[in-house]
Backbone as JSON, one array per atom type, in Angstrom:
{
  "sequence": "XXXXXXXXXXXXXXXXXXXXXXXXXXXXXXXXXXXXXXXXXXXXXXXXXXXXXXXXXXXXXXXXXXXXXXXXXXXXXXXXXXXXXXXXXXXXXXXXXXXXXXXXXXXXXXXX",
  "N": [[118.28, 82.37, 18.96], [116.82, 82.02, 21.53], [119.18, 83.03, 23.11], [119.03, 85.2, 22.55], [116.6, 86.08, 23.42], [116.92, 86.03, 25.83], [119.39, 87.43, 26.43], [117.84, 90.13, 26.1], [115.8, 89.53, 28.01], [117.76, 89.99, 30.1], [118.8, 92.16, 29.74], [116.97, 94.4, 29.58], [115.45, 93.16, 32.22], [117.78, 93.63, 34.36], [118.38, 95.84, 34.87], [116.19, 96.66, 36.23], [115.41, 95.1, 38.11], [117.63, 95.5, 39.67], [117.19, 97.6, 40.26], [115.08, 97.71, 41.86], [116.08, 96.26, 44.22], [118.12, 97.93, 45.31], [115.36, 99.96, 46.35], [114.44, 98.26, 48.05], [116.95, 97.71, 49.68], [116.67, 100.16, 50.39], [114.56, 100.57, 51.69], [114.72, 99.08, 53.96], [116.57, 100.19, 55.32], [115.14, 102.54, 55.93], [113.12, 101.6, 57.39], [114.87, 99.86, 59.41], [115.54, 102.41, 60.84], [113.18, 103.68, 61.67], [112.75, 101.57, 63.7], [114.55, 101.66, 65.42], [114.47, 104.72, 66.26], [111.42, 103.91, 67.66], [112.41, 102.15, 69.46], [114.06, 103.66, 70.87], [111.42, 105.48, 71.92], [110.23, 103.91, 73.26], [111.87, 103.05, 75.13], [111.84, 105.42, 76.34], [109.49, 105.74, 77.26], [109.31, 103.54, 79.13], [111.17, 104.71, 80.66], [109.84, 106.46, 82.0], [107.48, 105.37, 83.03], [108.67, 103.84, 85.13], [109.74, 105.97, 86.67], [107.38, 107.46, 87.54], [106.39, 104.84, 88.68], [108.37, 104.88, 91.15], [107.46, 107.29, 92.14], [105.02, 106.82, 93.12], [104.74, 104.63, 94.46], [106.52, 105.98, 96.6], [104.6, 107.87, 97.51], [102.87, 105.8, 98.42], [104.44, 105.05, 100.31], [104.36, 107.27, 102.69], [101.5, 107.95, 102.78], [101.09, 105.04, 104.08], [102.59, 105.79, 106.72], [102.06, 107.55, 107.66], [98.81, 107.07, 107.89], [100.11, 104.91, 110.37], [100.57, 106.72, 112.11], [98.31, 108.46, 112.86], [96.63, 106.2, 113.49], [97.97, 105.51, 115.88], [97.96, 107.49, 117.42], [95.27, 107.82, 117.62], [94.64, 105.52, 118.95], [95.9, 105.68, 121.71], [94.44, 107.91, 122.42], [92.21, 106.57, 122.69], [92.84, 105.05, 124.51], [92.74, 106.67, 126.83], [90.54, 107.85, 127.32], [88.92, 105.49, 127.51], [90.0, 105.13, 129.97], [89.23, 107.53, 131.63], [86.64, 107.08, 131.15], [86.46, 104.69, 132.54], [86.97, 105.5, 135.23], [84.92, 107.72, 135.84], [82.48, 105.78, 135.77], [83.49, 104.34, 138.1], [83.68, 106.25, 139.93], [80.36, 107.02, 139.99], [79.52, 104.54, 140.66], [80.11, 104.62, 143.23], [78.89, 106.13, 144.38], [76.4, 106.1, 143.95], [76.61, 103.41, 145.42], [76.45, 104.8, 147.68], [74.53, 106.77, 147.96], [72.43, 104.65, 148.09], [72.68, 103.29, 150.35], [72.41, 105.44, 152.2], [69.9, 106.14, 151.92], [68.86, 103.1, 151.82], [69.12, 103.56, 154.83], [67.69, 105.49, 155.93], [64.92, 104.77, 155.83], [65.05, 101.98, 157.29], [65.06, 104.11, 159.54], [62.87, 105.56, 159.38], [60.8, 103.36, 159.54], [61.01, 102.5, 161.88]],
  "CA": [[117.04, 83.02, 19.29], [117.44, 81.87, 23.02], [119.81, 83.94, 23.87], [118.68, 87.0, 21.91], [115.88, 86.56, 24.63], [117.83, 86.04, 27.2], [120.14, 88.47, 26.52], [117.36, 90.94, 25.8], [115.71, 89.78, 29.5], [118.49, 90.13, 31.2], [119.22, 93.58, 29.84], [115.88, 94.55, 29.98], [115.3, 92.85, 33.56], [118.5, 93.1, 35.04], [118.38, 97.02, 35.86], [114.59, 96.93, 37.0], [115.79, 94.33, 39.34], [118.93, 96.26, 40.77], [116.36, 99.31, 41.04], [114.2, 96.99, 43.02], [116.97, 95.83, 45.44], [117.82, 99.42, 45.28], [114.69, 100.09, 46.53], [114.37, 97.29, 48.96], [117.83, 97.99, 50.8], [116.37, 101.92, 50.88], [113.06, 100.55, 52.35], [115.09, 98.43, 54.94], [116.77, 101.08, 56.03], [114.03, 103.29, 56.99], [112.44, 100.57, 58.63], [115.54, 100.15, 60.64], [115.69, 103.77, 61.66], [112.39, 103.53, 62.13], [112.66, 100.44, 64.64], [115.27, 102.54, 66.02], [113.88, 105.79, 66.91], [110.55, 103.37, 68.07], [113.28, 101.6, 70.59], [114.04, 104.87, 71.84], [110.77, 105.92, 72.07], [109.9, 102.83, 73.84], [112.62, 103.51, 76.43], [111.9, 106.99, 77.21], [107.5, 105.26, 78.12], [109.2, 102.84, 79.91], [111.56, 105.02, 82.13], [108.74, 107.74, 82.74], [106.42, 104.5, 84.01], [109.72, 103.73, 86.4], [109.66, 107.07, 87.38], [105.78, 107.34, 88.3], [106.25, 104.15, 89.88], [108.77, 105.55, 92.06], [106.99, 108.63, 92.74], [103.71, 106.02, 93.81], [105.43, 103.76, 96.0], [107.17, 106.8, 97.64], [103.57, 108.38, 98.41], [102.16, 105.06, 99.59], [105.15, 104.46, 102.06], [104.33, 108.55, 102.93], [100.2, 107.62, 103.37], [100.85, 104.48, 105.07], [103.44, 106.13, 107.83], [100.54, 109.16, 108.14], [98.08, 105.94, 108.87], [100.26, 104.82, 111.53], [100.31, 107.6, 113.02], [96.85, 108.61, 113.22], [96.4, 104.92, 114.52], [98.9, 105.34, 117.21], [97.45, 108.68, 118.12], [93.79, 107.72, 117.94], [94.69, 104.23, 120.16], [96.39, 106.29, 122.69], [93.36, 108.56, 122.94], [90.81, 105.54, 123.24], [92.9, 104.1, 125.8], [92.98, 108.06, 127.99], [89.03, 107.94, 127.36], [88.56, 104.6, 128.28], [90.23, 105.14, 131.4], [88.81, 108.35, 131.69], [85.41, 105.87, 131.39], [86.17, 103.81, 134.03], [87.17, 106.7, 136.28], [83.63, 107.96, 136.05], [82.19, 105.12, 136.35], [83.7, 103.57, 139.01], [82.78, 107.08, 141.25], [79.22, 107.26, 139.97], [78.84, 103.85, 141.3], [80.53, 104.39, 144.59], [77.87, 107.33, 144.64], [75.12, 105.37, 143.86], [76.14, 103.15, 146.23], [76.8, 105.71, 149.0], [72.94, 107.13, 148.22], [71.53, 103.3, 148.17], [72.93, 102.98, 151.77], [71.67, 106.19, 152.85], [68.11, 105.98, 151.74], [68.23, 102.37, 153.21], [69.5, 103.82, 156.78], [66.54, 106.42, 156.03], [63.49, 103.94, 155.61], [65.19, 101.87, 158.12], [65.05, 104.98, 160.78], [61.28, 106.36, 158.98], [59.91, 102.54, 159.67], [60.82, 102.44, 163.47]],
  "C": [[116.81, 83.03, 20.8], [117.74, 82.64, 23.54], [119.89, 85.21, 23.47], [117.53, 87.27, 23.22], [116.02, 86.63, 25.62], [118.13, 87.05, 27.18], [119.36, 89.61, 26.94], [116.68, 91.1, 27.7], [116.53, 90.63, 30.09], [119.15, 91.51, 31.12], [117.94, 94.76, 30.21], [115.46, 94.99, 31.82], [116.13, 93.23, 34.27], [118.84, 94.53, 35.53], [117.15, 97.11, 36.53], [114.88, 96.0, 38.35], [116.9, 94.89, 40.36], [118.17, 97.22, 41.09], [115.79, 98.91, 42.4], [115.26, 96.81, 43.91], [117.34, 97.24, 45.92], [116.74, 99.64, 46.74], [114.47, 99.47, 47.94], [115.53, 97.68, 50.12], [117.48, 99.55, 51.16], [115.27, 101.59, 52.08], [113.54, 100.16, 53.96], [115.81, 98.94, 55.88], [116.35, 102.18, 56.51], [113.26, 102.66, 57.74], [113.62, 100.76, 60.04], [115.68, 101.41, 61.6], [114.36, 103.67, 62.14], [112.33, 102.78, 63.85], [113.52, 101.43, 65.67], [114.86, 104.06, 67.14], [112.24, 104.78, 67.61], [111.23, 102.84, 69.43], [113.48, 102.63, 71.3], [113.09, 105.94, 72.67], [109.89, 105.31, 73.22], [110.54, 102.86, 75.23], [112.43, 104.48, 77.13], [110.17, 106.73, 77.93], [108.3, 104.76, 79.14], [110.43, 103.49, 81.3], [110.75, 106.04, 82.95], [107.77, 107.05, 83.89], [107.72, 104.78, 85.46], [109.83, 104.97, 87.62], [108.08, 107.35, 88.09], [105.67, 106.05, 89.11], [107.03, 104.25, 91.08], [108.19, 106.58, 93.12], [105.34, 107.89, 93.78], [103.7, 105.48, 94.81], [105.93, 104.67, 96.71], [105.96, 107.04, 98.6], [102.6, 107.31, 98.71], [103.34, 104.55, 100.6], [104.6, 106.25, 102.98], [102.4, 108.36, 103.76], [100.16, 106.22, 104.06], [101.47, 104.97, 106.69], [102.13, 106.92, 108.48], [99.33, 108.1, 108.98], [98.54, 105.49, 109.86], [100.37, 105.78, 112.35], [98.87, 108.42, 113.66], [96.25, 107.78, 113.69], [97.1, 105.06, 115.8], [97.95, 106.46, 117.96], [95.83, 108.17, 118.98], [93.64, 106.47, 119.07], [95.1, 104.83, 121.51], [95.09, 107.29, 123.09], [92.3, 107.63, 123.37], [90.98, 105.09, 124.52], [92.92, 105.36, 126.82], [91.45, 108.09, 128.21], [88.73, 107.01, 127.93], [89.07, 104.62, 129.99], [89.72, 106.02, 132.37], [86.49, 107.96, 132.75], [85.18, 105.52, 132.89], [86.57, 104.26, 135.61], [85.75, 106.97, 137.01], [82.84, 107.05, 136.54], [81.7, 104.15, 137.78], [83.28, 104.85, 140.49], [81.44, 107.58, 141.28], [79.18, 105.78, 140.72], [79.19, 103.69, 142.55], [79.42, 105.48, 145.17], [76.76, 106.8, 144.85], [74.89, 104.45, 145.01], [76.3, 103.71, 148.08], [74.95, 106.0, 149.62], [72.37, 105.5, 148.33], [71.79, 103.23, 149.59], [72.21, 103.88, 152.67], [70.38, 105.99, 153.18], [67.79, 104.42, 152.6], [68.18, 103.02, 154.52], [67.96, 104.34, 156.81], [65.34, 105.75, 156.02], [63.43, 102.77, 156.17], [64.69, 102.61, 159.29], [63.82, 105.72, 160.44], [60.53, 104.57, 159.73], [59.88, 102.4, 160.93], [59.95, 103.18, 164.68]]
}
């Protein structure tokens, strides 16, 4: 009686179980393709980032060069102005004191 139920299991059970494995090695291999085409999909984000970070770092070495140069430029003009400055300066106050001397002589030579 045992092995009438046995038997009967295991004839029963013993294709529902190969379906299942069946089943299971089908499942496992669309997973893998899955994983697969996901890996590839994964590679093609991560060389596009590589590539935009290329293209980023290019145009900040491109906007820092442009900053030095608009620094160089603009320092070189401060220092033509400033000198420019002390140009003026220095002959408004030789003016100033040309007229301060005068006007003394003059209120000198009015008080006598």
């Amino acid at each position: 009686m045992i092995e009438d139920i046995k038997e009967l299991l295991q004839s029963f059970l013993a294709p529902q179980l190969e379906g299942i494995r069946g089943d299971i090695r089908a499942f496992d291999a669309k997973l893998d393709a899955l994983d697969a085409k996901l890996d590839f999909k994964m590679e093609t984000v991560n060389a596009r980032f590589d590539a935009l970070d290329v293209k980023v770092e290019s145009y900040r070495r491109e906007l820092l060069a442009e900053i030095h140069r608009v620094e160089h430029t603009l320092s070189t003009d401060f220092v033509r102005l400033e000198q420019k400055m002390d140009l003026s300066l220095g002959a408004m106050t030789e003016k100033m004191d040309l007229f301060r001397r005068e006007m003394l002589a003059e209120i000198k030579a009015a008080s006598k």
